[in-house]
NUTI-410062 format. One line per 3 residues: number of its first residue (from 1); their letters; for each residue z negated, y, x of C-alpha. Coordinates in nm, 3 decimals. Layout:
# NUTI-410062
NUM = A = Z,Y,X; ...
***
This chain:
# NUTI-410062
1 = XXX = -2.574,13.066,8.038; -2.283,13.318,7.938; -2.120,13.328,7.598
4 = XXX = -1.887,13.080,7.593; -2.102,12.802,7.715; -2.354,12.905,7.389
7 = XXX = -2.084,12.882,7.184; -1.964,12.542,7.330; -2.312,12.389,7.300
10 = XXX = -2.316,12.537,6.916; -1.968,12.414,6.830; -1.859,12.103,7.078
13 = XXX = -1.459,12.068,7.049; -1.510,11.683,6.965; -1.781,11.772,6.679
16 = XXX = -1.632,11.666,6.294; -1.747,12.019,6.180; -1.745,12.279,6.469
19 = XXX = -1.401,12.461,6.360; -1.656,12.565,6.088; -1.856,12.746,6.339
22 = XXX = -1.858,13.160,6.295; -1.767,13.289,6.649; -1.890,13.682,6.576
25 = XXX = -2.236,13.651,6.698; -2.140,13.441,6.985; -1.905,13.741,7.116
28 = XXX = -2.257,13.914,7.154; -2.423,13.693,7.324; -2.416,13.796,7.676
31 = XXX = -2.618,14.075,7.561; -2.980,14.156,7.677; -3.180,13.944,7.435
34 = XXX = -3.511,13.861,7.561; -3.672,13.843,7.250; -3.885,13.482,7.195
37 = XXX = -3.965,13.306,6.882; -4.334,13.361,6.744; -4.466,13.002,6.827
40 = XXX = -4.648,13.030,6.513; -4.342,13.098,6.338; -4.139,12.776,6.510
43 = XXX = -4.498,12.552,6.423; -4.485,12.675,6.077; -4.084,12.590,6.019
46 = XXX = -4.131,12.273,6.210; -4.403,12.171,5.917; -4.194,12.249,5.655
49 = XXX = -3.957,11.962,5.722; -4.067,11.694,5.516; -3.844,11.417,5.619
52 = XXX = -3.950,11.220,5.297; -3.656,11.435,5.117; -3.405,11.439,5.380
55 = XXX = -3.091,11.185,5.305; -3.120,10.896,5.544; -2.714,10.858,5.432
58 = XXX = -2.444,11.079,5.610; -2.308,11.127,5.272; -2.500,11.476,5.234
61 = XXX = -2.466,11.776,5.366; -2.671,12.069,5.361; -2.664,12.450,5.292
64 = XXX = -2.962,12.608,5.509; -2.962,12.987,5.331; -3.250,13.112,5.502
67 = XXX = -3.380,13.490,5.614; -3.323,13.572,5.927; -3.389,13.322,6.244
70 = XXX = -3.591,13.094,6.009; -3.260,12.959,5.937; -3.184,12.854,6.315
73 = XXX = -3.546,12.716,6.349; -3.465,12.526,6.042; -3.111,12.398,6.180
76 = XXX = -3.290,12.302,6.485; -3.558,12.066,6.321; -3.269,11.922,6.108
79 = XXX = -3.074,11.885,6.402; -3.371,11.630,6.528; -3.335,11.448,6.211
82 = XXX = -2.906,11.387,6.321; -2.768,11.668,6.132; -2.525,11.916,6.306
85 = XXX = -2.635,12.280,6.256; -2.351,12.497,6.190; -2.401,12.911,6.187
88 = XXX = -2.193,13.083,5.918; -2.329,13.396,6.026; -2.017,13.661,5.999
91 = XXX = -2.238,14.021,6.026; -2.220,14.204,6.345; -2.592,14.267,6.501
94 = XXX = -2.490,14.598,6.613; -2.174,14.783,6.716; -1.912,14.628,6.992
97 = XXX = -1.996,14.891,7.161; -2.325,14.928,7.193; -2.356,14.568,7.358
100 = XXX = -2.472,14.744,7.648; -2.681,14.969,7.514; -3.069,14.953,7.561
103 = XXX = -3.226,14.740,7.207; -3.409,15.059,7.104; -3.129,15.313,7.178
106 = XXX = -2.900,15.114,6.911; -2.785,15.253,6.590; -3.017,15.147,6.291
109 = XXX = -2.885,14.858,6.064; -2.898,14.782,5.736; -2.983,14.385,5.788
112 = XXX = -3.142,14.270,6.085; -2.916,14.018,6.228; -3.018,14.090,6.565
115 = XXX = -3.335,13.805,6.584; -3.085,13.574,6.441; -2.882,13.581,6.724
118 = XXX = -3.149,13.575,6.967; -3.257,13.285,6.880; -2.921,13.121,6.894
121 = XXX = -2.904,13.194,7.211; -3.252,13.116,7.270; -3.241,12.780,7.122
124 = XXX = -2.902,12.653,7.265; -3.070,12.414,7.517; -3.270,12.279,7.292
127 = XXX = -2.949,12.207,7.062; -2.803,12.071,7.416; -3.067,11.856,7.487
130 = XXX = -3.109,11.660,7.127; -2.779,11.545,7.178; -2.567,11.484,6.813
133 = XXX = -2.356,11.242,6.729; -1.986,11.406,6.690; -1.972,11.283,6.343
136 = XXX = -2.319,11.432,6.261; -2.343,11.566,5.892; -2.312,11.937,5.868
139 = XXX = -2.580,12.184,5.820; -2.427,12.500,5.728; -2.651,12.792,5.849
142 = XXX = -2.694,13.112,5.590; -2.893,13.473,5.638; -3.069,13.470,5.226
145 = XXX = -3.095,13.823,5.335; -2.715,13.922,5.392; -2.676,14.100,5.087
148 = XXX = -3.010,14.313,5.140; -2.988,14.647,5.286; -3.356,14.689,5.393
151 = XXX = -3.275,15.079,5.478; -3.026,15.309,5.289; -2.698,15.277,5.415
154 = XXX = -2.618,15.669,5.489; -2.440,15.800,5.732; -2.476,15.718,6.101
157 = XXX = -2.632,15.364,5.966; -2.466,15.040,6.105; -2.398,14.905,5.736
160 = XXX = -2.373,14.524,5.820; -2.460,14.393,5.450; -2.231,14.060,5.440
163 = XXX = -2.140,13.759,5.186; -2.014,13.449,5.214; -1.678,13.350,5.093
166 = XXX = -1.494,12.989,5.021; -1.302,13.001,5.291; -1.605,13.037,5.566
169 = XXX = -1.679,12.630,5.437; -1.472,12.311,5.440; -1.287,12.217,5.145
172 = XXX = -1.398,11.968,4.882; -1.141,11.738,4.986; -1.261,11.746,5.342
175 = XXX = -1.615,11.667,5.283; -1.499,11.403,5.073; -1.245,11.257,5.334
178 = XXX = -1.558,11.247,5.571; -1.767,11.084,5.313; -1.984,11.401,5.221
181 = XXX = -2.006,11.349,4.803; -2.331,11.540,4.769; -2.440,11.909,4.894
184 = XXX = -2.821,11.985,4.931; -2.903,12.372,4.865; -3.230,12.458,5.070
187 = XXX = -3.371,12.802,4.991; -3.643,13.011,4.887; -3.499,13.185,4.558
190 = XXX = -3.475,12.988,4.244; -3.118,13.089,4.164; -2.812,13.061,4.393
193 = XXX = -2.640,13.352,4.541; -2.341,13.496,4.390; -2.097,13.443,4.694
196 = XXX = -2.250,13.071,4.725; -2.228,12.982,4.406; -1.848,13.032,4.422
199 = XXX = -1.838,12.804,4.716; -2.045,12.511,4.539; -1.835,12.614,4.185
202 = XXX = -1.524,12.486,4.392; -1.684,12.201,4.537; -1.863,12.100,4.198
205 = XXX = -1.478,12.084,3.991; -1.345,11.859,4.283; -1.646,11.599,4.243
208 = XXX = -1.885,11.655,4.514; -2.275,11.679,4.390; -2.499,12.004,4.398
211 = XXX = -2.866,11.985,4.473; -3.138,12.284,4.513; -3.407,12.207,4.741
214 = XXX = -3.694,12.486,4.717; -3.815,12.568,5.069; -4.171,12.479,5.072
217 = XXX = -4.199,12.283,4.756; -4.293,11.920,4.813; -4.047,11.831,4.517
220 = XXX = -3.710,11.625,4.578; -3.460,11.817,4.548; -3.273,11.837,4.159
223 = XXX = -2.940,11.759,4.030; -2.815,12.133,3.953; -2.477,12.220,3.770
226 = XXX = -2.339,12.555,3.911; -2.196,12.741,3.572; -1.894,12.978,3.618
229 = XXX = -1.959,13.304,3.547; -1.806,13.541,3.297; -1.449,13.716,3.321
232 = XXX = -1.662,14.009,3.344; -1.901,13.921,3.577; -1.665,13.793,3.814
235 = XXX = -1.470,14.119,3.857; -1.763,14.318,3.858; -1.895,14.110,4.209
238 = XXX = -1.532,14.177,4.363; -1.512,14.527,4.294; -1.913,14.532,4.420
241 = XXX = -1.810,14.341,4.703; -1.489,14.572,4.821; -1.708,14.894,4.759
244 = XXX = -2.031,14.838,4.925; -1.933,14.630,5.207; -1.802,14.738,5.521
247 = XXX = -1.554,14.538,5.761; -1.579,14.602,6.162; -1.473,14.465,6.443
250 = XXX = -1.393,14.070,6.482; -1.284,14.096,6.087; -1.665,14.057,6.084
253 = XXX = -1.881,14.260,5.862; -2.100,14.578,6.005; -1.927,14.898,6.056
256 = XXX = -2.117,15.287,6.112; -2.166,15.469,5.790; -1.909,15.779,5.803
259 = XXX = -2.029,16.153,5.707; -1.957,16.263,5.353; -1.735,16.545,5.511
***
């Protein structure tokens, strides 16, 4: 299967929500990626969908902001419940041109993006074979660990640390024109991320509903009310965001650390 048929099985042209689909990974996914999913890790995702919580009503969507390929396992067990995953994904695994280059010959990274888009690519045909309705309710696919440089970021390090902005989701007035009035959060931290908070902010002022699900806890999820942050606060997360992060190729995030000289 070559790159463009992934990409058509992850984002079908006659799908409500595919123009929502991040194309960078999918540019890399004619790449050697043999890698398979732990079956102890797809069994353990698998029994951490309790269906009791899940909306029956295609007036939710959900937020899956996940580490690493737990979020496509995830998408793919909501997927068998009838909603649509949709990857948001915009880090580079490695450099353009290193999509050639042997898995352990590649420069280091700072996030590990790589086993997220193996398993993409492993799971398309089981995405293919579940079979969603076009109008399917979203389920917006997040790395939790986008932000989190798990080795410095010197020089000669692929520095693909990433965040999500506004514009990578539908407006409020489009989930509302395709009945979407409430938003379910599912993640591991207690507090919402920065970049997704401004996201929900937007979406929370136009009327649509914010709820944080805890991944793992067998509570429903709660009514949450995003607050907007401080003057202060606010610049200091763009000017954190334009200094640390690095841009690359696709307009995607990921680009080699430079020598101080």
């Amino acid at each position: 299967m070559n790159k463009e048929e992934v990409h058509r099985f992850w984002a079908p042209p006659e799908a409500v929500w595919s123009r929502w689909v991040k194309p960078v990974l999918f540019a890399f996914a004619d790449s050697a990626l043999e890698t398979p999913a732990a079956q102890s890790q797809r069994l353990q995702t698998a029994a951490r969908v309790q269906p009791d919580w899940l909306p029956s009503s295609g007036s939710y969507a959900l937020i899956v902001d996940l580490p690493g390929e737990e979020g496509v396992l995830y998408g793919l067990e909501l997927a068998r419940r009838g909603y649509r995953p949709i990857p948001l994904y915009n880090a580079l695994p490695f450099p353009l041109n290193e999509k050639l280059t042997p898995p352990q010959a590649r420069s280091r990274t700072t996030v590990e993006v790589t086993p997220i888009l193996a398993a993409i690519c492993r799971e398309t045909v089981t995405l293919e074979q579940i079979r969603l309705s076009p109008a399917a309710p979203p389920a917006f696919l997040l790395d939790a660990d986008r932000r989190i440089a798990r080795i410095d970021p010197e020089p000669g390090v692929f520095d693909n640390r990433s965040v999500s902005f506004e514009t990578d989701f539908p407006s409020a007035d489009f989930l509302l024109a395709h009945a979407i009035g409430s938003v379910i959060v599912l993640q591991k931290e207690p507090d919402i991320a920065g970049d997704l908070a401004q996201t929900l902010l937007s979406w929370q002022r136009s009327g649509v509903s914010i709820f944080l699900k805890r991944f793992g806890n067998v509570t429903s999820p709660r009514s949450v009310v995003v607050q907007q942050p401080s003057f202060l606060r606010r610049m200091w997360y763009r000017i954190s965001v334009a200094l640390s992060l690095r841009r690359g190729e696709l307009g995607a995030f990921g680009s080699i650390v430079p020598s101080a000289g």
